[in-house]
C-alpha positions as CSV (number, residue, x, y, z in Angstrom):
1,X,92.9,122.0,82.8
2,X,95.0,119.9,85.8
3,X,93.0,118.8,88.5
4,X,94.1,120.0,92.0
5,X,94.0,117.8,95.0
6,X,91.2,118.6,97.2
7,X,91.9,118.8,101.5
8,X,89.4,116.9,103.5
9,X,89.4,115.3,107.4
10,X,87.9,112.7,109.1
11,X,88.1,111.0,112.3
12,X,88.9,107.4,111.9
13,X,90.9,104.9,115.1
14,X,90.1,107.9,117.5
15,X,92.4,110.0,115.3
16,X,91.7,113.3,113.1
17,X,93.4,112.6,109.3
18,X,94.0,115.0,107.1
19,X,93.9,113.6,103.2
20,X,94.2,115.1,100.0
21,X,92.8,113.2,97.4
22,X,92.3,113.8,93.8
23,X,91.6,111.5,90.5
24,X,89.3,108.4,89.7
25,X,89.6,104.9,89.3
26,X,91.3,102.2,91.0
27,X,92.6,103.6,94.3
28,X,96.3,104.3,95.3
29,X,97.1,105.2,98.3
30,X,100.6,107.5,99.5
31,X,102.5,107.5,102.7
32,X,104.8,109.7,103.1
33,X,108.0,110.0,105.0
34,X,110.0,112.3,107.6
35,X,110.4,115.4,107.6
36,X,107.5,115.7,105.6
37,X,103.7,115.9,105.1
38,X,101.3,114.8,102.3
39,X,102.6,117.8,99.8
40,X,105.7,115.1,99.3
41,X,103.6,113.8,96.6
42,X,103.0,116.9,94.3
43,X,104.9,115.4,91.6
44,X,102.8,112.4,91.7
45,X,99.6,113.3,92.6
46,X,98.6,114.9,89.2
47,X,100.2,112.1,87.1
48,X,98.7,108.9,88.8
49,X,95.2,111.2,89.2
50,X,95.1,110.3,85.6
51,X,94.1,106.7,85.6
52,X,93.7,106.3,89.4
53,X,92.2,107.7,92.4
54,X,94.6,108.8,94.7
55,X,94.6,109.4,98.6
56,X,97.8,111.3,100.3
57,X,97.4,111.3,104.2
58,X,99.5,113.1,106.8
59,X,100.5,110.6,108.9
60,X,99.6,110.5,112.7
61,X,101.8,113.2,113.7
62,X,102.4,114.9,111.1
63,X,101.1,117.8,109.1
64,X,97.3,119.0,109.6
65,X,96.6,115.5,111.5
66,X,95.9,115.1,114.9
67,X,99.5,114.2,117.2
68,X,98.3,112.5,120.2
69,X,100.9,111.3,122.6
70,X,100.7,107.7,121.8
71,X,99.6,105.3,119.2
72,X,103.1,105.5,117.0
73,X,103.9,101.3,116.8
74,X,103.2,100.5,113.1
75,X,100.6,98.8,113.7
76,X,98.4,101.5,115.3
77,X,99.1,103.6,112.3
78,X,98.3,100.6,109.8
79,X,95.3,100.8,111.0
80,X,94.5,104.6,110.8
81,X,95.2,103.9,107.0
82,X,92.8,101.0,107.1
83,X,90.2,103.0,108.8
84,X,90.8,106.3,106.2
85,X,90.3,103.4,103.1
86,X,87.2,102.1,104.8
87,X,86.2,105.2,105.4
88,X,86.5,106.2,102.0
89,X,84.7,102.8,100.5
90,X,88.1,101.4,100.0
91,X,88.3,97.8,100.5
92,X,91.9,97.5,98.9
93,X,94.1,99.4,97.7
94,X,97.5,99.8,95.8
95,X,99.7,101.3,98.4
96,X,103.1,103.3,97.9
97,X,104.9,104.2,101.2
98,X,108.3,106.5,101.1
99,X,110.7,106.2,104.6
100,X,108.6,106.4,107.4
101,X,105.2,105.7,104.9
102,X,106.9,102.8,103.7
103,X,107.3,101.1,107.3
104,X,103.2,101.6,107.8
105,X,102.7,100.6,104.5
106,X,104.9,97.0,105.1
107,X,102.7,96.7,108.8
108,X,99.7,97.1,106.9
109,X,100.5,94.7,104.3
110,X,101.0,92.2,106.6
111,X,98.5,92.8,109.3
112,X,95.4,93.2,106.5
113,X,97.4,91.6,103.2
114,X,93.7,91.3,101.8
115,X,93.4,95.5,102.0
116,X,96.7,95.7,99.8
117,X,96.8,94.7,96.3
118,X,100.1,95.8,95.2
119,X,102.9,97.7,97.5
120,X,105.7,100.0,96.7
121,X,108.6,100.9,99.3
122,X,110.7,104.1,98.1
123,X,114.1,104.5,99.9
124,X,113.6,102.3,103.0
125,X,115.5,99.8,104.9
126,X,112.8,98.2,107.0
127,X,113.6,99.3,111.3
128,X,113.6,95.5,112.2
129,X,117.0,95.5,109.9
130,X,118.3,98.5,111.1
131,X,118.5,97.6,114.7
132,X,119.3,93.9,114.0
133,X,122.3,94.9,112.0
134,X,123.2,97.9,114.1
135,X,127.0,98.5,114.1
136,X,129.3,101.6,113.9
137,X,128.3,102.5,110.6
138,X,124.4,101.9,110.6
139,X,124.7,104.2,113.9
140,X,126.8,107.0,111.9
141,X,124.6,107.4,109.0
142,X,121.1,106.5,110.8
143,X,122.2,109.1,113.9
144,X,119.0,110.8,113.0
145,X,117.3,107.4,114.4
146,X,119.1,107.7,117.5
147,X,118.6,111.1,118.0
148,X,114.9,111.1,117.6
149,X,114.2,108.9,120.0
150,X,115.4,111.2,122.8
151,X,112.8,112.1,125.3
152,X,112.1,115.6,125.0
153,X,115.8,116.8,124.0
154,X,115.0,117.2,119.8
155,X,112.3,119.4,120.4
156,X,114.0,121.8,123.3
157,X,116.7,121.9,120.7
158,X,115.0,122.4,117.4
159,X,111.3,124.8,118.4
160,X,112.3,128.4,117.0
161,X,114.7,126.8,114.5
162,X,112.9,124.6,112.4
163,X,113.7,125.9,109.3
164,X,118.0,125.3,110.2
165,X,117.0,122.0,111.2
166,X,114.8,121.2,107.8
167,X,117.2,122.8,105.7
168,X,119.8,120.5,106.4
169,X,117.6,117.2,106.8
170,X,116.5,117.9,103.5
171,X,119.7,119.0,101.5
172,X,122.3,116.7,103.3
173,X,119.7,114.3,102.0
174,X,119.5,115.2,98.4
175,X,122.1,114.5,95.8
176,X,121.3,118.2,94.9
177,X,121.4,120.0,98.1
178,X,120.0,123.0,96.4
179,X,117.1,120.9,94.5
180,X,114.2,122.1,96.8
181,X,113.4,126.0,96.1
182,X,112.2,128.3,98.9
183,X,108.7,128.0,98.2
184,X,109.0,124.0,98.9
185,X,110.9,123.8,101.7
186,X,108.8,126.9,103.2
187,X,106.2,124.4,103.0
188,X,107.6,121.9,105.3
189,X,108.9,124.8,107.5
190,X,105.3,126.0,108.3
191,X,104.0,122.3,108.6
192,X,106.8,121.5,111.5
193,X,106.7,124.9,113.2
194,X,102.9,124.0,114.1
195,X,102.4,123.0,118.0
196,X,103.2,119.3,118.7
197,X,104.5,118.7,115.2
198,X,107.7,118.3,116.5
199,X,106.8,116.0,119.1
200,X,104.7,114.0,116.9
201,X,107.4,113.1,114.0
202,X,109.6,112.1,116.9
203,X,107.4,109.8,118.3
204,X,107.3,108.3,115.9
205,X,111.0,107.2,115.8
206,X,110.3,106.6,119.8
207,X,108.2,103.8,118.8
208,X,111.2,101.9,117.5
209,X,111.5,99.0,119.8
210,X,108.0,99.0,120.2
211,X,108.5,98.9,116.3
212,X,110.8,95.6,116.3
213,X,109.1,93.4,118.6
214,X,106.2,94.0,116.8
215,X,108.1,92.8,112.8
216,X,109.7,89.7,114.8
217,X,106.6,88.1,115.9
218,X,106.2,87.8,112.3
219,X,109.5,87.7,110.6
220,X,109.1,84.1,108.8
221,X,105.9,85.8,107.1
222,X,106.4,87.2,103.8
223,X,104.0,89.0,101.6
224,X,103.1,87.5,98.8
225,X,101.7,90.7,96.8
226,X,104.0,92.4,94.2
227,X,106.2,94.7,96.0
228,X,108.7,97.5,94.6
229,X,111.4,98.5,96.0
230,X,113.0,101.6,94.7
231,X,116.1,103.7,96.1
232,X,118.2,106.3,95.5
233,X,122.5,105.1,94.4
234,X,123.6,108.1,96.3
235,X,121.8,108.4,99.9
236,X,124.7,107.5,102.5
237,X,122.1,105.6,104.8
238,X,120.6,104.1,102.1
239,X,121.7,103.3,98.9
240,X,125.6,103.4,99.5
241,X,125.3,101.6,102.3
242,X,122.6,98.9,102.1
243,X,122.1,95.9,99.6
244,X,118.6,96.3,99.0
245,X,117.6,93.0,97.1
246,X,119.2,91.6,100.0
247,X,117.7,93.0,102.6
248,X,113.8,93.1,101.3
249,X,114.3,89.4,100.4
250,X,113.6,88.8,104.1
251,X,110.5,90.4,103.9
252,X,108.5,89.9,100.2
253,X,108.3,86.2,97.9
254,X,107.5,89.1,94.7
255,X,109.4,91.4,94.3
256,X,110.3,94.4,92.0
257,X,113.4,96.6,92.4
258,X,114.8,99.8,90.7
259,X,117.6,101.9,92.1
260,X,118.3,105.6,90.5
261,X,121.6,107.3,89.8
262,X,121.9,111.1,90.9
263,X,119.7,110.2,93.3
264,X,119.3,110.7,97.3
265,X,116.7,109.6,100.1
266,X,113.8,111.6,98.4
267,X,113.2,110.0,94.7
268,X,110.0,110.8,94.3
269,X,110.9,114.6,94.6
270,X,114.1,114.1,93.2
271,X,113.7,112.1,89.8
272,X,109.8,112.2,89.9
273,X,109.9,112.1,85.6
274,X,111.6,108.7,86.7
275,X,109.5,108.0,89.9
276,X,105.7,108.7,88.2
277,X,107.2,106.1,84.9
278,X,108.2,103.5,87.2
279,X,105.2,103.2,89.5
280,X,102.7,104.0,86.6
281,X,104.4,100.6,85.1
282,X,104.2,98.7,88.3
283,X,100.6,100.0,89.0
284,X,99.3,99.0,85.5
285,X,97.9,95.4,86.5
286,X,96.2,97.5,89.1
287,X,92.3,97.0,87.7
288,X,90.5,97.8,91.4
């Protein structure tokens, strides 16, 4: 019979997590992106539960934990994660991070490198290189970074309408617009339609510059754990647009990288057969 992730909450930096976590053995932890919660990782949870144990948070902000007004610099949220693994008895973890997860994943890996054993970025152009190489076509595909970050305006605009908003966030970013069924995007429809769950996930673009000053007080530092990079070919602000062996080179000395075909910004729900294979053989080594 397949194991079912079980819901749990604690309070941890002043801040109420929600985690799923299923599975034993050495622990793996998942970040997820935007627009979306913890349930990103369905496709994974069940596979890696088999020879690790696996924690899914929401992020600060988002789904069932807490969204306080502030704390959204990647460094405030590394350290939620770090307080959830000490929490748990975690000392170090492998740690995967999609989009947004990715960027609190990278902060953690190099604000407590001895908490992170092995790290995995999926889709993600770290925000330092974003805004560093900002130009007319970084600003026409990332427009969702820009738009964000306006005080108050997304959420006036989008309340009542979530589910017009997520429905083109999430097929515009597919290769397969029609790839999530009803059931999953309801999902993510009920999670943003919550109070303040707007107003968190924006945030946490708002946190941007906040973001940057904070990855060039430490650009020359590289990690030194094994890092994967894997992307999507056909994601206009990612994969047809960026050179990601290029770009990560400024920010790992070991690195990994595999890039899918038929494949948008959300891998691990859009190729997860080819997702779960390539991070089960990057997370191998992984003995805890």
């Amino acid at each position: 019979m397949e194991l079912s992730p079980t819901h749990h909450t604690v309070t941890v930096n002043g801040l109420k997590i929600h985690y799923v976590e299923i599975g034993k053995g050495p622990p793996v932890v998942l970040l997820h992106g935007f627009p979306e919660t913890w349930y990103a990782w369905r496709h994974q949870l069940p596979i890696l539960a088999k020879h690790y144990r696996v924690i899914a948070p929401d992020l600060r902000g988002y789904g069932e934990t807490q969204k306080p007004s502030s704390g959204y610099d990647k460094k405030t949220m590394a350290r939620d994660i770090l307080g959830l693994m000490h929490s748990l008895g975690i000392e170090r973890a492998a740690v995967i991070g999609h989009d947004r997860g990715a960027r609190v994943a990278l902060r953690l890996a190099k604000d407590f490198p001895e908490a992170v054993s092995r790290f995995a970025a999926l889709d993600n152009i770290p925000t330092r290189t974003i805004f560093e190489r900002m130009n007319t076509e970084v600003a026409r595909t990332h427009w969702f970074f820009l738009f964000n970050a306006v005080q108050d305006l997304p959420e006036a605009l989008i309340t009542g309408r979530e589910e017009m908003w997520l429905r083109h966030i999430l097929s515009s970013w597919c290769h397969n617009p029609e790839l999530l069924t009803e059931r999953e995007i309801g999902v993510y429809v009920r999670a943003y339609s919550r109070p303040g769950a707007l107003r968190g996930a924006f945030e946490d673009y708002r946190a941007a510059m906040t973001d940057v000053m904070q990855d060039r007080c430490d650009e020359g530092s590289l990690l030194d754990m094994p890092t994967l990079v894997l992307w999507g070919e056909d994601f206009a602000a990612g994969g047809k647009l960026w050179d990601f062996r290029e770009v990560w080179s400024h920010y790992s000395n070991s690195l990994e990288f595999l890039s899918l075909p038929e494949c948008g910004h959300l891998p691990h729900e859009e190729r997860p057969d080819l997702v779960n294979q390539a991070l089960l053989t990057f997370l191998a080594p992984w003995k805890g």
